[in-house]
C-alpha positions in Angstrom: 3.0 -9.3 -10.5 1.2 -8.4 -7.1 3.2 -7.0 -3.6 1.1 -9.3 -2.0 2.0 -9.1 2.1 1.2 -12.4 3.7 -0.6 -12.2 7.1 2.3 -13.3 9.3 4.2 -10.3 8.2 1.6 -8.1 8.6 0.8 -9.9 12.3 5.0 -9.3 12.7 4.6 -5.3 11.4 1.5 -4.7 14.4 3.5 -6.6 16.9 7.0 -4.7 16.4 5.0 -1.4 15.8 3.9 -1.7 19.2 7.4 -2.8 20.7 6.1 -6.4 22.0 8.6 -9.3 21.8 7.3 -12.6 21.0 7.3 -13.9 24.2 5.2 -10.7 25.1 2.4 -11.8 22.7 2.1 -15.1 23.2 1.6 -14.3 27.7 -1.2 -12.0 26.8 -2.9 -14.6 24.2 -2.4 -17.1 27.4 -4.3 -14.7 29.0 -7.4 -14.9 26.6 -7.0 -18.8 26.6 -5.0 -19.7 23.7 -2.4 -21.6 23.9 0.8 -20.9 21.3 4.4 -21.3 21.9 6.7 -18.5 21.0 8.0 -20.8 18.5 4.6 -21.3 16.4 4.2 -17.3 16.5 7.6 -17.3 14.8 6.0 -19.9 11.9 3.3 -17.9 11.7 5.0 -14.7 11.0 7.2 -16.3 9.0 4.4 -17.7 7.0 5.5 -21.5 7.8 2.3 -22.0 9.6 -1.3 -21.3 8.7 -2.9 -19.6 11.7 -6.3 -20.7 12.9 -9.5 -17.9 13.0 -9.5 -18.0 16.3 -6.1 -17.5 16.9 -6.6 -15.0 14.5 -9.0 -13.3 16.1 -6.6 -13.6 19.3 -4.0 -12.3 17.6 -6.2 -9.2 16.6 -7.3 -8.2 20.2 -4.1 -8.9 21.7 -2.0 -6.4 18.8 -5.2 -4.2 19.2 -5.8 -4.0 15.4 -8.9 -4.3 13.0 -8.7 -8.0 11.7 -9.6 -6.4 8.2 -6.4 -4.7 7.6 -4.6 -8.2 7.6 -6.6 -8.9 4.2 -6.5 -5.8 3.0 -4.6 -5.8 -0.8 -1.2 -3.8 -0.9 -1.1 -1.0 -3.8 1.5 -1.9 -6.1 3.3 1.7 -5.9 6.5 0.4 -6.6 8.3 1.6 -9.5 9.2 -2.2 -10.7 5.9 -3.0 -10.5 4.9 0.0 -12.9 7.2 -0.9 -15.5 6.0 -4.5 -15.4 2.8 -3.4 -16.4 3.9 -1.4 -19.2 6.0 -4.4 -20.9 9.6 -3.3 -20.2 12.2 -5.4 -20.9 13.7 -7.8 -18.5 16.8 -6.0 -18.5 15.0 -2.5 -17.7 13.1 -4.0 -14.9 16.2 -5.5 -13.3 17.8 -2.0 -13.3 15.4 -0.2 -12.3 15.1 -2.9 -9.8 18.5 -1.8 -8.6 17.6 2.4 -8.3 14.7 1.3 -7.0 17.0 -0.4 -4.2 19.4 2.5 -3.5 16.6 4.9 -3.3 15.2 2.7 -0.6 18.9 2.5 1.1 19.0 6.7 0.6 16.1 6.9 2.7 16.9 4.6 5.9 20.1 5.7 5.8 18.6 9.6 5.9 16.1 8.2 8.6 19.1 6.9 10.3 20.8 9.8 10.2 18.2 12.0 11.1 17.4 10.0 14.2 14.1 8.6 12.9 15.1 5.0 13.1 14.4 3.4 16.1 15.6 -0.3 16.0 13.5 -2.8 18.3 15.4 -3.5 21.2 15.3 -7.2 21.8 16.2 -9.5 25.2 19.0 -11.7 24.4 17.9 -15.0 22.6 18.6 -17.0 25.9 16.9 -14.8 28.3 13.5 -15.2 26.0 13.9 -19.3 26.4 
């Protein structure tokens, strides 16, 4: 089974790596003559709406990223993955699903702890209306 990121998230990732709200994104694409509510960004990072090439493309210059990366194929480096591919059990896979989950928690909690974590700070959702 493939870790296969869709687009949207990937479009989400650029924007919240680069601390712009939704709102933020869709003034600038205003800017380069495309027209999208704040709303249809959501669907589209939520993958509930296809986006168009030329939004797109839009999307790219606006997030300043190379539009390539969006179709670029995740590596399956997860450990469920692996022991998919070698025919484990069902039973195996769901536990290691679980370590594999705990380990993740270990580490943001570490990054939390460390300072590392820097949670988006966001407008209140009726001061972005």
């Amino acid at each position: 089974m493939s870790k296969e990121i869709s687009i949207g998230l990937k479009i989400k990732a650029a924007r919240e790596a680069r601390g712009l709200s939704q709102i933020e994104v869709v003034e600038r694409l205003a800017e380069k003559d495309i027209n999208m509510s704040r709303e249809t960004l959501s669907k589209i990072e939520n993958g509930n709406r296809i986006v168009s090439a030329v939004e797109l493309n839009a999307l790219c210059k606006v997030l300043n990223i190379d539009i390539n990366i969006l179709f670029e194929d995740e590596e399956d480096d997860d450990l469920v993955t692996l022991f998919r591919k070698k025919n484990f059990s069902e039973k195996t896979i769901e536990e290691v699903e679980k370590l594999q989950d705990m380990i993740k928690m270990f580490i943001y909690q570490k990054k939390i702890y460390n300072g590392e974590f820097k949670p988006q700070k966001r407008k209140p959702l009726w001061e972005e209306c």
